[in-house]
LUMSE-565883 format. One record per residue: residue number from 1; y, z, x of N, C-alpha, C in turn. Coordinates in nm, 3 decimals, padded with zeros to 5 digits. Each point is the difference from the previous one (the first is absolute). Layout:
REM LUMSE-565883
i = NUM, n_c2 = Y, n_c3 = Z, n_c1 = X, ca_c2 = Y, ca_c3 = Z, ca_c1 = X, c_c2 = Y, c_c3 = Z, c_c1 = X
...
REM end
This chain:
REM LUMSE-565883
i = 1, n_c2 = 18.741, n_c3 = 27.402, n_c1 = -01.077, ca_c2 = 00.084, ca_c3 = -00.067, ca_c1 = -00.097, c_c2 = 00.064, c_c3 = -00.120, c_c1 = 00.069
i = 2, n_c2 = 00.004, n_c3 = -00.097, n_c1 = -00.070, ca_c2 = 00.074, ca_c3 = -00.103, ca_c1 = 00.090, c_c2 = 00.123, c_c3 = -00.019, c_c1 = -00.078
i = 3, n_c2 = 00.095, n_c3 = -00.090, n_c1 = 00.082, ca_c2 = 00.162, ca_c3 = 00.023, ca_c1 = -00.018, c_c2 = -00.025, c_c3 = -00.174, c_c1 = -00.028
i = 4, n_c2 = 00.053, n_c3 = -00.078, n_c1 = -00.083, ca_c2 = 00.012, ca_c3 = -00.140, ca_c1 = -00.048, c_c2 = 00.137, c_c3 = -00.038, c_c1 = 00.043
i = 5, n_c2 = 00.077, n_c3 = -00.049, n_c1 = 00.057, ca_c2 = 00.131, ca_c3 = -00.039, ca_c1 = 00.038, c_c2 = 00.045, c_c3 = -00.145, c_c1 = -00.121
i = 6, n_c2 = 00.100, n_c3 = 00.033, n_c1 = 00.008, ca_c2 = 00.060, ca_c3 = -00.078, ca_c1 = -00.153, c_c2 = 00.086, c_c3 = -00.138, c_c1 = 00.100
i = 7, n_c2 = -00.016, n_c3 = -00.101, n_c1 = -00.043, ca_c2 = 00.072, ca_c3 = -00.136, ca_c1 = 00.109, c_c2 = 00.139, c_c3 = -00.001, c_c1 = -00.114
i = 8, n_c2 = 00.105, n_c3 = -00.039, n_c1 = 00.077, ca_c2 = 00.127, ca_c3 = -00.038, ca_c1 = -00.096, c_c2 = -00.014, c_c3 = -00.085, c_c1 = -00.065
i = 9, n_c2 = 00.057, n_c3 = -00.047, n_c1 = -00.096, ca_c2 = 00.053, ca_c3 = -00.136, ca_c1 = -00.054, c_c2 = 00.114, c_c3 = -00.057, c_c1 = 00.011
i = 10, n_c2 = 00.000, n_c3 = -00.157, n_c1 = 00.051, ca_c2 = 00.111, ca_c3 = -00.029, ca_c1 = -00.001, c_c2 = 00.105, c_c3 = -00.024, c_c1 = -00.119
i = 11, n_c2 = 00.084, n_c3 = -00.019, n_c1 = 00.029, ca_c2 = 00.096, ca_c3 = -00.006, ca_c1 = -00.092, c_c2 = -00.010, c_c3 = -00.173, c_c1 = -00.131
i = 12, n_c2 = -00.083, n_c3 = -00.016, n_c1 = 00.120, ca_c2 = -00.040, ca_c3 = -00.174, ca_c1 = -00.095, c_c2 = -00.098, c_c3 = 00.033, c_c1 = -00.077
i = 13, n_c2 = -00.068, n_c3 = 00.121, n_c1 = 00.004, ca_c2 = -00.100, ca_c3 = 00.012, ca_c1 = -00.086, c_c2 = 00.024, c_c3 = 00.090, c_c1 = -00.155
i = 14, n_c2 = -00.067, n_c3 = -00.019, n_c1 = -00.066, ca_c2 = 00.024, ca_c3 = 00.071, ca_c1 = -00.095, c_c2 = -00.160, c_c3 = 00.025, c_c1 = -00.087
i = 15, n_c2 = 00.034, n_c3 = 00.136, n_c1 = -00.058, ca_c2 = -00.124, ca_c3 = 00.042, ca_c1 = -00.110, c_c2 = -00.076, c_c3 = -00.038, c_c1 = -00.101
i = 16, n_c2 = -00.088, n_c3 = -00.056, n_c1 = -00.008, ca_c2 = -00.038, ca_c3 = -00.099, ca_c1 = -00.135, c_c2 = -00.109, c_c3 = 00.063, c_c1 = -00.094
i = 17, n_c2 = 00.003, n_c3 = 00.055, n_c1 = -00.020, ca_c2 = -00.145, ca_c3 = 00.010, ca_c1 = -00.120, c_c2 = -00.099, c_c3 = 00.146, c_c1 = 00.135
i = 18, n_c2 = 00.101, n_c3 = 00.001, n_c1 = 00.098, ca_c2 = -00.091, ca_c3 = 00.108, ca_c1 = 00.122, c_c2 = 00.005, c_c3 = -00.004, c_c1 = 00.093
i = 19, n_c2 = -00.021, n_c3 = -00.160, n_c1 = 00.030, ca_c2 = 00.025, ca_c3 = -00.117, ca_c1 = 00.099, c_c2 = 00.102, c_c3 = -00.041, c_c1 = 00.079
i = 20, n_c2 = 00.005, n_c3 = 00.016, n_c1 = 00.109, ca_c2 = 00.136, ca_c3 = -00.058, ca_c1 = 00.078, c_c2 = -00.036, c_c3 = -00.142, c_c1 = -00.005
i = 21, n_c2 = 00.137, n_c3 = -00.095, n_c1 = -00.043, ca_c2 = -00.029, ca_c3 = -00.141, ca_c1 = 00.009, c_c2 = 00.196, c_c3 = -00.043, c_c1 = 00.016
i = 22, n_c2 = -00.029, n_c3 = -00.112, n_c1 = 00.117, ca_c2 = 00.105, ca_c3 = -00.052, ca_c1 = 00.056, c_c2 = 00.083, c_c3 = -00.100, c_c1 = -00.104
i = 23, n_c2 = 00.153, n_c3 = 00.030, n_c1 = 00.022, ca_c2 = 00.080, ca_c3 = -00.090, ca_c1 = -00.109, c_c2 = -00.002, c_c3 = -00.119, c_c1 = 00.030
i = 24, n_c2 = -00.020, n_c3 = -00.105, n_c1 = -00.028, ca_c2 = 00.023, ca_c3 = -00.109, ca_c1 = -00.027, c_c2 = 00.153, c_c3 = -00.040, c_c1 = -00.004
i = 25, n_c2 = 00.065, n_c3 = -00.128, n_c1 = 00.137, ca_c2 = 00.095, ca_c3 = -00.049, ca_c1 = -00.082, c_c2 = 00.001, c_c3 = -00.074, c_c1 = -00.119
i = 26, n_c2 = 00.118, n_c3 = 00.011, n_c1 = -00.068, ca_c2 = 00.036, ca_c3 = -00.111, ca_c1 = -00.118, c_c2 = -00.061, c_c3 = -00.126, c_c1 = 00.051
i = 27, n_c2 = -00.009, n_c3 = -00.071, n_c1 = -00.067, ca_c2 = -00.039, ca_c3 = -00.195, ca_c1 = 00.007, c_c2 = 00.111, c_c3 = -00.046, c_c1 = -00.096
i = 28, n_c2 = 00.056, n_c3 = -00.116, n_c1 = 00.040, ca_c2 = 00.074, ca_c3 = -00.050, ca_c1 = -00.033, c_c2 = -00.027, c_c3 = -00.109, c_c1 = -00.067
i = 29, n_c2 = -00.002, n_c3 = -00.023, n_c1 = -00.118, ca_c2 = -00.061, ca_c3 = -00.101, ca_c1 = -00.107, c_c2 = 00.103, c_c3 = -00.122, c_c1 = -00.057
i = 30, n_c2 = -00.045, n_c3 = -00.128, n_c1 = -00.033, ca_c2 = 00.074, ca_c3 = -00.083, ca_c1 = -00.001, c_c2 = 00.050, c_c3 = 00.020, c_c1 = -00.146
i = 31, n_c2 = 00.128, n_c3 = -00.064, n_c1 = -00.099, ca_c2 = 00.018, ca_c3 = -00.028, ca_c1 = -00.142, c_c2 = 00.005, c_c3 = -00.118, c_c1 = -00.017
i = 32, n_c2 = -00.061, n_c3 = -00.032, n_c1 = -00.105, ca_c2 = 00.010, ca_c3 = -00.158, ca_c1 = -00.030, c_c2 = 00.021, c_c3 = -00.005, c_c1 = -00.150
i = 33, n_c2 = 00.075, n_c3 = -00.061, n_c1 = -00.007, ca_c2 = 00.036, ca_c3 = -00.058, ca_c1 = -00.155, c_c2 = -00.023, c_c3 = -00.138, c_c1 = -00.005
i = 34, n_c2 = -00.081, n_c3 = 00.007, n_c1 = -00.173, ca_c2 = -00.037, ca_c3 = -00.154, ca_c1 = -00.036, c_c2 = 00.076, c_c3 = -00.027, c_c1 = -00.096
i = 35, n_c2 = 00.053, n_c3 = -00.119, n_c1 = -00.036, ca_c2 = 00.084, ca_c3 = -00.011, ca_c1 = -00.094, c_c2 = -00.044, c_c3 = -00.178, c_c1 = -00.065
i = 36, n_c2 = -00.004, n_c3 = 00.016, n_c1 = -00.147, ca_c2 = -00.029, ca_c3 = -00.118, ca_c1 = -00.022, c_c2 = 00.146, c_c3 = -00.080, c_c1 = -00.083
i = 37, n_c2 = -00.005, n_c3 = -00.102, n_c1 = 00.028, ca_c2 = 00.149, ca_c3 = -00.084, ca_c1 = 00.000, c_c2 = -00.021, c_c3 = -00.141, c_c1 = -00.114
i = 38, n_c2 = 00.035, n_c3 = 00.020, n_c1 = -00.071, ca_c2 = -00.052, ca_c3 = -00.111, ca_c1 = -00.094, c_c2 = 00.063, c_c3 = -00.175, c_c1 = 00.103
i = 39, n_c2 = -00.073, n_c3 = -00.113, n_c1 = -00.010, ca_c2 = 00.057, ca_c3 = -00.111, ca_c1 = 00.051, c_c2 = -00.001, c_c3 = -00.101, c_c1 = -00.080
i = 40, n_c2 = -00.142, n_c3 = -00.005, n_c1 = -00.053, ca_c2 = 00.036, ca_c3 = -00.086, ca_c1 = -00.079, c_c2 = -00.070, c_c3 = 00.025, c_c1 = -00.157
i = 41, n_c2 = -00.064, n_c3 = -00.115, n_c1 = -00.085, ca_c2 = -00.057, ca_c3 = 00.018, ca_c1 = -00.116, c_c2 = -00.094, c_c3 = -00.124, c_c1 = -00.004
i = 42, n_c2 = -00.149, n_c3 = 00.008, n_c1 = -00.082, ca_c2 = -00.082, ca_c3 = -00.095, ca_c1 = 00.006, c_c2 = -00.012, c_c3 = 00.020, c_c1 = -00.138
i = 43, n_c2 = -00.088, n_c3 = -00.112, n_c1 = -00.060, ca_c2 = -00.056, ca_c3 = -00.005, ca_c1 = -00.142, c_c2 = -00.120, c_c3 = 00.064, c_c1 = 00.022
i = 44, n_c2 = -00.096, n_c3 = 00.051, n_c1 = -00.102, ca_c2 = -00.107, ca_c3 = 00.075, ca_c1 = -00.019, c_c2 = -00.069, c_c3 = -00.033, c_c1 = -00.126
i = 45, n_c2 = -00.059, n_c3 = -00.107, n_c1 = 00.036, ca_c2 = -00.106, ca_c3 = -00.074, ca_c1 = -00.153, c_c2 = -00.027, c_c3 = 00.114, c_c1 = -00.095
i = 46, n_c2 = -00.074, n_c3 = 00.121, n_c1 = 00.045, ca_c2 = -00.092, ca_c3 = 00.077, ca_c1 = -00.103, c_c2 = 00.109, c_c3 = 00.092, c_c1 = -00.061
i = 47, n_c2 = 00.091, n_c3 = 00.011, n_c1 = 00.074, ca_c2 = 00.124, ca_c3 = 00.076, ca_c1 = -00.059, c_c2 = 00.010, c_c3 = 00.189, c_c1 = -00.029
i = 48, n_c2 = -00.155, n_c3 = 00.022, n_c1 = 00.035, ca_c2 = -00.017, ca_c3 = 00.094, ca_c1 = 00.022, c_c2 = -00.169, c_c3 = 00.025, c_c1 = 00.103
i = 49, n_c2 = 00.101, n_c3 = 00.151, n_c1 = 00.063, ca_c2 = -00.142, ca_c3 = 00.056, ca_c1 = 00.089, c_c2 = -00.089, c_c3 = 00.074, c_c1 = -00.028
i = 50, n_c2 = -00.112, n_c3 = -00.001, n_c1 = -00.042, ca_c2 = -00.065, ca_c3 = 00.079, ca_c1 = -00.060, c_c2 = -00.130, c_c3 = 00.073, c_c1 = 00.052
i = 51, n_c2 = -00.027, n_c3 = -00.028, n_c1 = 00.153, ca_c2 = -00.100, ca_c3 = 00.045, ca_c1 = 00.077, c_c2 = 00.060, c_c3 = -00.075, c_c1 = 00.139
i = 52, n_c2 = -00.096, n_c3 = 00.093, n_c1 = 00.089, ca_c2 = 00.026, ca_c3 = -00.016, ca_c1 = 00.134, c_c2 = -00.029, c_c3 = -00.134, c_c1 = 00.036
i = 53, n_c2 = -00.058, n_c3 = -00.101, n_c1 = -00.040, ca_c2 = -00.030, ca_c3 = -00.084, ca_c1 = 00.047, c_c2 = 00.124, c_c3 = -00.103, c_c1 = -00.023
i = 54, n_c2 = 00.063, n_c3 = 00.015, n_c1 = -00.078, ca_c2 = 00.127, ca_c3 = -00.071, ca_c1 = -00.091, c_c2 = 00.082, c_c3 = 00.014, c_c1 = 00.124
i = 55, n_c2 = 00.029, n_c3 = 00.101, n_c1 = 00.011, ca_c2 = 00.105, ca_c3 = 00.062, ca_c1 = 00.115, c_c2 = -00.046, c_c3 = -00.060, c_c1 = 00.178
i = 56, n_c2 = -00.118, n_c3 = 00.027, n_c1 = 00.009, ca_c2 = -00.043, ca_c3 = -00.109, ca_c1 = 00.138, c_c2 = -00.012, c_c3 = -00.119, c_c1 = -00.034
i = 57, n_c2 = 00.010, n_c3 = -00.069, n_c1 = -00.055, ca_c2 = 00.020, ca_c3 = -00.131, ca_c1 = -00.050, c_c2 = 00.126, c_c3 = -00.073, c_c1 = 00.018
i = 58, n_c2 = 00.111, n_c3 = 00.129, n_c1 = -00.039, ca_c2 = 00.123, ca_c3 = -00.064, ca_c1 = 00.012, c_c2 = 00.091, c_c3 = 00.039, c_c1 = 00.117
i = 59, n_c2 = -00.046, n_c3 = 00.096, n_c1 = 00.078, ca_c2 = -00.030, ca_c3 = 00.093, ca_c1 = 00.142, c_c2 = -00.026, c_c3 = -00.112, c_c1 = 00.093
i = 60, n_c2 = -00.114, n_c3 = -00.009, n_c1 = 00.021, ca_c2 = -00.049, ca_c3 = -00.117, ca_c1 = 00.062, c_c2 = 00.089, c_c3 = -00.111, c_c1 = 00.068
i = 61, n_c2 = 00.046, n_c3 = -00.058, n_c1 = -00.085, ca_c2 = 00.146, ca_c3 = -00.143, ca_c1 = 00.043, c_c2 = 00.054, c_c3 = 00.076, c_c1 = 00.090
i = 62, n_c2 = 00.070, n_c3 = 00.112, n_c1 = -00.002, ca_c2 = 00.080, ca_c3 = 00.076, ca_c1 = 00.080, c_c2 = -00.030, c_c3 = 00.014, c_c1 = 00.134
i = 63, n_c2 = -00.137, n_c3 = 00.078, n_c1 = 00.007, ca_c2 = -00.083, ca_c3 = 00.070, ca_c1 = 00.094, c_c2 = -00.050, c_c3 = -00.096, c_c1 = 00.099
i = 64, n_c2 = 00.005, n_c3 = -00.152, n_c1 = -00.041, ca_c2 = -00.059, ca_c3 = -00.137, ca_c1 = 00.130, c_c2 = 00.108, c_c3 = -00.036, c_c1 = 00.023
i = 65, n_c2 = 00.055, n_c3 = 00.090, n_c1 = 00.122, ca_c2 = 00.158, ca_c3 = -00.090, ca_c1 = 00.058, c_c2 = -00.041, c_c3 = -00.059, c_c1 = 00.142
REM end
């Protein structure tokens, strides 16, 4: 008969699904807030947007600084 000897676990380890698997520290993640700020006001010929292309159209001016 043979005798199987059992190894400890450390205390960093823990039980998963059967599995010994090591904890992970936390990661520390950045917050960012976007906030949009009205500045100014433009005229808008078509007076309305009615597809995406309308909207990159008037996008656009902005977006070539």
């Amino acid at each position: 008969m043979r005798v199987y000897g059992m190894q400890p676990i450390n205390q960093s380890e823990i039980l998963e699904g059967g599995v010994a698997m090591r904890i992970q520290p936390a990661k520390r993640i950045d917050i960012v807030r976007v906030k949009f700020v009205k500045e100014f006001s433009i005229l808008y010929r078509n007076r309305r947007i009615s597809a995406l292309s309308d909207a990159y159209e008037l996008a656009k001016e902005f977006m070539e600084v």
